[in-house]
C-alpha positions, -999 to 999 in steps of 0.1 A, spaced: 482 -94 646 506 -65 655 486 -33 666 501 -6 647 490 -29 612 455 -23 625 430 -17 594 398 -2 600 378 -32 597 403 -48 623 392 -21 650 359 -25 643 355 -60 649 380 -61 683 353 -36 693 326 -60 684 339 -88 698 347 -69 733 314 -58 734 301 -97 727 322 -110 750 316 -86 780 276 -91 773 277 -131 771 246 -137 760 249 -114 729 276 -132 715 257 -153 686 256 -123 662 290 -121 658 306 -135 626 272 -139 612 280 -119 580 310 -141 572 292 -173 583 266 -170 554 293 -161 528 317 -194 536 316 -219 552 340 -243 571 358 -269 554 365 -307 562 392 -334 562 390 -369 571 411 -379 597 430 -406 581 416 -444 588 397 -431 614 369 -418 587 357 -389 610 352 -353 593 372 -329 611 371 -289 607 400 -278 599 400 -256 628 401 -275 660 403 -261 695 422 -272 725 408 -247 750 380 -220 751 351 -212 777 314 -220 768 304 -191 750 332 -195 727 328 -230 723 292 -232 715 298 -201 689 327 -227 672 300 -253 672 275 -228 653 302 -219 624 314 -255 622 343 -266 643 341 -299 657 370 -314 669 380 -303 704 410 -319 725 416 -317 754 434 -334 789 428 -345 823 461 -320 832 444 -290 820 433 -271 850 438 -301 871 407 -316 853 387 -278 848 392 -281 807 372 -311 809 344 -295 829 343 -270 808 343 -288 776 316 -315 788 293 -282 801 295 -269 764 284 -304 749 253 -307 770 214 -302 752 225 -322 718 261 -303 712 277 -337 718 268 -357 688 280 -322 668 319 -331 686 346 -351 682 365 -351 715 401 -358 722 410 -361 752 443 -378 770 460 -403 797 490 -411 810 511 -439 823 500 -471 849 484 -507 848 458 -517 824 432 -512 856 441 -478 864 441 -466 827 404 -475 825 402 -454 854 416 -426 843 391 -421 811 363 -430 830 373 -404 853 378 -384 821 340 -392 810 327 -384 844 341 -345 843 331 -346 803 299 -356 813 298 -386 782 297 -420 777 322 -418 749 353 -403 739 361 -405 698 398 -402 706 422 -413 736 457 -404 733 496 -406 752 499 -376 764 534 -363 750 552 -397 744 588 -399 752 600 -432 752 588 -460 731 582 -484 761 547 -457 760 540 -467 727 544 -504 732 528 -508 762 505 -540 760 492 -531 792 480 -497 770 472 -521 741 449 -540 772 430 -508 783 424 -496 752 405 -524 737 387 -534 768 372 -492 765 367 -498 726 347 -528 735 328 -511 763 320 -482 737 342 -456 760 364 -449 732 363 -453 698 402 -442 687 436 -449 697 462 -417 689 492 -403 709 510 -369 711 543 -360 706 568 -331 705 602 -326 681 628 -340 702 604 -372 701 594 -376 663 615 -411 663 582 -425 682 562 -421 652 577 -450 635 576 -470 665 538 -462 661 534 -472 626 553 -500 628 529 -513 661 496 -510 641 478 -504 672 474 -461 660 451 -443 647 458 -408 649 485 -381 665 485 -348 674 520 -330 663 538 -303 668 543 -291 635 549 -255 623 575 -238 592 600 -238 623 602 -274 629 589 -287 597 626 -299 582 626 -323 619 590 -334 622 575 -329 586 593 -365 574 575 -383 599 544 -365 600 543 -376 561 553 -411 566 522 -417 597 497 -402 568 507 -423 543 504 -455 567 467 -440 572 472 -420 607 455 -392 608 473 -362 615 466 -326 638 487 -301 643 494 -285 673 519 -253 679 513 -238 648 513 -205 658 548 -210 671 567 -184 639 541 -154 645 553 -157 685 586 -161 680 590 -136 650 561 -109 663 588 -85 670 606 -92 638 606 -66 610 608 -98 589 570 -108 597 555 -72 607 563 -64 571 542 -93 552 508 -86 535 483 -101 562 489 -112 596 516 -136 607 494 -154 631 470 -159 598 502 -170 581 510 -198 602 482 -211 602 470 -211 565 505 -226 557 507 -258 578 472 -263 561 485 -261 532 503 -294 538 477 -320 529 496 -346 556 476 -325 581 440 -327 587 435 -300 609 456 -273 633 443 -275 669 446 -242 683 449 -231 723 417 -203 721 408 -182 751 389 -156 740 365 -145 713 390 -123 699 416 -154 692 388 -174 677 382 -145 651 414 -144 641 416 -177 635 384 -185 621 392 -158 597 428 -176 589 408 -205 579 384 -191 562 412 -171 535 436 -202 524 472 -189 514 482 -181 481 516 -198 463 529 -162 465 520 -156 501 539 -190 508 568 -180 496 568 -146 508 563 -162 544 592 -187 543 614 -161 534 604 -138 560 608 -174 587 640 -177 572 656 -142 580 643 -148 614 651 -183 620 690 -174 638 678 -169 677 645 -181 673 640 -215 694 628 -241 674 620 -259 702 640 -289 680 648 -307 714 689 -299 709 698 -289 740 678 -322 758 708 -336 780 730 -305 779 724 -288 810 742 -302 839 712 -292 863 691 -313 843 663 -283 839 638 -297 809 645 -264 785 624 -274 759 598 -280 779 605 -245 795 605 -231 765 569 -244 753 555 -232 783 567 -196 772 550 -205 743 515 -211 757 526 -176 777 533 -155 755 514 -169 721 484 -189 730 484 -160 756 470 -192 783 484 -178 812 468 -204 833 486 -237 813 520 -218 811 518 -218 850 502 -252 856 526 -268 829 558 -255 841 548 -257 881 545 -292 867 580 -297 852 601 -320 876 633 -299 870 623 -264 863 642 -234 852 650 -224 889 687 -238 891 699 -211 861 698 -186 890 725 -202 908 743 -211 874 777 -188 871 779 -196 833 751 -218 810 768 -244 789 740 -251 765 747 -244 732 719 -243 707 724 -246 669 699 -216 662 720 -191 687 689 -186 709 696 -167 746 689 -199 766 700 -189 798 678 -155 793 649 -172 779 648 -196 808 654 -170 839 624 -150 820 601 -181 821 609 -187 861 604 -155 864 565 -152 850 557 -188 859 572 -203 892 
């Protein structure tokens, strides 16, 4: 929400929810008005048959998390990289005395033998402190050797059967969307978590539609990726509401999508996007906010995977780019860091680059864009 839109009302609540989060244990009043007057919805999650909130969240300390629990949220993802492992602390510390059966956890694992994938959810139950995950997924798919893997196939069923998991999902960003129908086509998938927004729905949307109609169910993930990119845009500071409320309330509109899985920090950003969930978008509003994405969509990265392969120095830009993403929009300074300290080829080699040869078909600044990101985040 930009600051000089502030109503009132808007003030009032920030202050509220300073307060509440400065005094930590006061924080269960807040949103109690709203909470009597609606109430959050559901959607099942596609085969699966588990009722999700259509919020979900995919960070967010204990307070904040047991609040979400009170007003209705229930599906929480998370990952053994968040943190180095501290997400999953945190998350299985909020699910203790009975909060666990209210939860339906996602958590993530990565690459090796059928024996060390076990281990690396068991490992994943120890730090959630459960005996059960409802969903393990590939964490960010790139090649469809991930998605065929029998020795995945192997682990999976052998936790299913030992009551360690209970669904089989993977994640995936734009330049890898041709993975979905590698997915479907396997049978072995229950669910994925997308990156889906307005920005990249022309690129992901198709598949995204084709896994829901094959009975995947379907979350969204970098959502809030038009209010970022466009929150210095006259386009979007000039709409009737907030831009960040916007982008979420339209992907929801897209019944494909079962719920929008947002990176929350504070209580302030679960406000906000409690309160986007709570006000659905209007036909009118939906226009009025594609148009507004539209005059900003030339030198706004759509993070469409283009430039994959161009630069000569091999630096991962998109993947750059998303960890500006989780800087400056999700405001998670911590997994910018950790995510791009993680990148095998990172954004340093642009500083000894006399002339980028990336070209990008939206006309963003790469070379600036990426020299910013080493700049906040080596």
């Amino acid at each position: 929400m930009s600051d000089d839109r502030l109503t009132r009302r808007d003030l009032l609540r920030r202050a509220a929810l300073s307060a509440a989060a400065l005094a930590g244990a006061g924080t269960p009043h807040v949103f109690a008005a709203k909470s009597k007057q609606q109430t959050m919805k559901y959607r099942v999650l596609g085969r699966t048959g588990l009722k999700v909130s259509e919020l979900g969240m995919g960070d967010g300390q204990v307070p904040i998390i047991h609040r979400a629990i009170d007003l209705g949220v229930n599906y929480f993802d998370t990952a053994p990289s968040y943190g180095e492992g501290w997400h999953e602390r945190m998350l299985g510390r909020s699910l203790v005395g009975g909060r666990r059966a209210k939860a339906i956890v996602a958590t993530k694992w990565y690459g090796g033998s059928a024996d060390e994938l076990v281990k690396q959810v068991e490992a994943s139950l120890k730090r959630l402190q459960t005996d059960y995950v409802d969903i393990i997924q590939i964490h960010g798919a790139e090649e469809a050797k991930a998605i065929e893997s029998e020795e995945r196939w192997e682990a999976f069923q052998r936790l299913r059967k030992a009551g360690k998991v209970r669904f089989n999902g993977f994640t995936f960003h734009p330049e890898s969307t041709h993975l979905v129908d590698v997915a479907i086509k396997s049978g072995r998938y229950d669910t994925m978590l997308a990156f889906y927004s307005v920005l990249t729905a022309g690129q992901t949307g198709p598949a995204i539609h084709a896994a829901a109609k094959a009975g995947l169910g379907v979350v969204a993930m970098k959502v809030l990726q038009p209010a970022v990119e466009g929150k210095a845009s006259e386009a979007l500071m000039n709409l009737r509401g907030s831009a960040y409320h916007k982008s979420i309330q339209w992907t929801l509109l897209d019944r494909s999508i079962t719920a929008v899985n947002i990176g929350i920090t504070d209580f302030d950003q679960f406000s906000t996007a409690y309160e986007a969930i709570m006000s659905p978008m209007t036909l009118a509003e939906k226009e009025e906010f594609e148009q507004a994405v539209a005059r900003l969509a030339v030198g706004t990265c759509h993070l469409c995977g283009t430039c994959l392969g161009q630069c000569p120095a091999a630096v991962k830009i998109a993947d750059v780019m998303r960890c500006l993403l989780y800087h400056d929009g999700h405001r998670n300074f911590a997994k910018a860091r950790d995510t791009y300290r993680s990148l095998s080829v990172n954004a340093s080699p642009c500083g000894e680059c006399t002339e980028c040869v990336v070209s990008c078909p939206w006309q963003v600044a790469v070379r600036t864009r990426l020299e910013r990101a080493h700049g906040l985040l080596a």
